[in-house]
Wavefront OBJ file of the C-alpha trace (Angstrom):
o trace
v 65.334 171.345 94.476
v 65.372 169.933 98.215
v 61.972 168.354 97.739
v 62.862 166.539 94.752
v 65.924 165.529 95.870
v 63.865 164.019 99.092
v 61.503 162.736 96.460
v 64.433 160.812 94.626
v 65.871 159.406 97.845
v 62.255 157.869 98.852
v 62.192 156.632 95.823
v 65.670 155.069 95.858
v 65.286 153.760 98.959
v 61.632 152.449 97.785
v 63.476 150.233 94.758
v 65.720 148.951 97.306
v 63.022 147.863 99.475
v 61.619 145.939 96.508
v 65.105 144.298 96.092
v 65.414 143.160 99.271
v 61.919 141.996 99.795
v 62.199 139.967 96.461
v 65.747 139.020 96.970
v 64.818 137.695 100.654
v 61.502 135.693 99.234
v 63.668 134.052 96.694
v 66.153 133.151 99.193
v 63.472 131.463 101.778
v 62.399 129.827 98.664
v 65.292 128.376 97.497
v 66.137 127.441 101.017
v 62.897 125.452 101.251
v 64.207 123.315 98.668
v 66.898 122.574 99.788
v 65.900 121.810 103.476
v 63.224 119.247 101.299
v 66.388 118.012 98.991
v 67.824 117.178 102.069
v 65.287 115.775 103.994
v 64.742 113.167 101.116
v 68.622 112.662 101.316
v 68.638 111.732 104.532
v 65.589 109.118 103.881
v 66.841 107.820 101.175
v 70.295 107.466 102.931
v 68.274 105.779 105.988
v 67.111 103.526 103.194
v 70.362 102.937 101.560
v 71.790 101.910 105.526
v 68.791 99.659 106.654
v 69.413 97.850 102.858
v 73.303 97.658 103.872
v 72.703 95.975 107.282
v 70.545 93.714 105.347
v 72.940 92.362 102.880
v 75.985 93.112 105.775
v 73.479 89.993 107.995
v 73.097 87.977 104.638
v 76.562 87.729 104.435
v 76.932 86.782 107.478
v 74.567 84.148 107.236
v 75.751 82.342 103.631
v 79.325 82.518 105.497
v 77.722 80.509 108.846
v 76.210 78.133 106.153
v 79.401 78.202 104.236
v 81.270 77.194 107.540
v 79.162 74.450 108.162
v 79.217 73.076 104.814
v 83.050 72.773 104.925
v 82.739 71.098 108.357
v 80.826 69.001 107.065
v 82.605 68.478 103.632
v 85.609 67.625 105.829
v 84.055 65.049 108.086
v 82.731 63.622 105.351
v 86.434 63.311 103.143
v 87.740 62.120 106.535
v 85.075 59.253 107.147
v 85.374 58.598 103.209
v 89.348 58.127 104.038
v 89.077 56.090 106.803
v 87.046 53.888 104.957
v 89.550 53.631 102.072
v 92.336 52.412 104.784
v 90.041 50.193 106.201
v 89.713 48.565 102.963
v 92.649 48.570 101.738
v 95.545 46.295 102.880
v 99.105 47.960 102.828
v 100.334 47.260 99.245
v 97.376 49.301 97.668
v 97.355 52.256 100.423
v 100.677 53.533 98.692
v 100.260 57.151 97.506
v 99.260 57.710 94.245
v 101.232 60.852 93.381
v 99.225 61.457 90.390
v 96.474 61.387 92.086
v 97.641 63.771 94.387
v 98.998 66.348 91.858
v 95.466 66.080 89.926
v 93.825 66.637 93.356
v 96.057 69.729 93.251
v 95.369 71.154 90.010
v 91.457 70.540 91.487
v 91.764 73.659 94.047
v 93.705 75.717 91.845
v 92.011 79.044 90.238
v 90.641 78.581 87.162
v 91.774 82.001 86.075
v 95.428 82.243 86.665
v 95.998 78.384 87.627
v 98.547 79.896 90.689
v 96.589 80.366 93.896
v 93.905 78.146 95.384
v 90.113 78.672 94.900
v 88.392 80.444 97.827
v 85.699 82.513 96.503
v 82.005 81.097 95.565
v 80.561 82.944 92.775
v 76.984 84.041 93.056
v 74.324 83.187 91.894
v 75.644 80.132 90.150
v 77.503 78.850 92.965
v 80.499 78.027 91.435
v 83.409 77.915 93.581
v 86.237 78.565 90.865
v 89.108 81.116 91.422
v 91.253 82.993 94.256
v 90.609 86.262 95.799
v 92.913 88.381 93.990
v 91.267 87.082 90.131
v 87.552 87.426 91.872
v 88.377 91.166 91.960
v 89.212 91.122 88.231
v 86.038 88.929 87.068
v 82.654 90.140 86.136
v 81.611 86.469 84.994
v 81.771 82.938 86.064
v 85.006 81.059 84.692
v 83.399 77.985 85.088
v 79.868 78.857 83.190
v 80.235 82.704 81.943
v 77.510 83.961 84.234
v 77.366 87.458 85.379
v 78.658 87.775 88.870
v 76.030 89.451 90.959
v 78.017 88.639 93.877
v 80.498 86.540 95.584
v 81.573 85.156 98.772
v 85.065 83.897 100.211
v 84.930 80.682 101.474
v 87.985 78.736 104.150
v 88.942 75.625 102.073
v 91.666 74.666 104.300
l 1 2 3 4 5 6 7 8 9 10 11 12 13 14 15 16 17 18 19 20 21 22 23 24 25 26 27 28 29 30 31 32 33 34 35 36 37 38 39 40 41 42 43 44 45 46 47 48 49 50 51 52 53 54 55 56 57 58 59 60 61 62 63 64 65 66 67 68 69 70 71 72 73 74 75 76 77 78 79 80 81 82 83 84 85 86 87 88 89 90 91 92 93 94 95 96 97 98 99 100 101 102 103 104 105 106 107 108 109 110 111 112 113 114 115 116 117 118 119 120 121 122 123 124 125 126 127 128 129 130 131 132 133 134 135 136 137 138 139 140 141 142 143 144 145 146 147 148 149 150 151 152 153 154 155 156
């Protein structure tokens, strides 16, 4: 009786040897994959970051060029104006208030006709509606093109 008992206890302890031993390779396995899951996470989140910064110094750039256009726009409408009064003696240089109310309507969104445009619609350029409608749009108002991006733009 005592030997087989012994004999059943070796053998027990035997089976629970092979448990652990397979249990533990499974585990090292499984934690190999994830140590590689993560390791391509972490490039591919590198990648992700380096694209960001990219797009983040794009930005930055279209709104330098941006700027400079609308200098330049402005310089331009102001040269343009003094040449008007230049040219035009005092009985003709009386506002138009038409004119002005159409120049008005001009710089308002084309979506909800309230606030004025400040956002450029990529990649068509368009520069057509607010910044609280550019949130809502997934298309040009002006030409129906998909937005693939957009940029706000200082008008005033």
């Amino acid at each position: 009786g005592e030997r087989l008992r012994e004999a059943l206890h070796q053998q027990k302890n035997q089976q629970i040897a092979l448990l652990f031993n397979e249990y533990h390779s499974k585990t090292l396995e499984l934690l190999r994959k994830k140590e590689q899951e993560l390791e391509k996470l972490k490039e591919k989140t590198k990648l992700l970051e380096e694209y960001l910064k990219k797009k983040q110094d794009e930005v930055q750039l279209w709104q330098i060029v941006a700027r400079e256009k609308e200098e330049m726009i402005m310089e331009l409408c102001k040269f343009v104006s003094e040449k008007d009064d230049d040219r035009n003696d005092d009985a003709e240089s009386v506002c138009d208030c038409e004119s002005l109310n159409n120049a008005r309507r001009d710089q308002e969104c084309k979506w909800c006709n309230r606030e004025e445009m400040c956002v450029v619609f990529l990649p068509c350029r368009h520069v057509c509606c607010c910044k609280q409608c550019e949130l809502l749009l997934e298309f040009c108002p002006v030409c129906q093109s998909v937005k693939q991006g957009c940029l706000e733009i200082l008008l005033s």
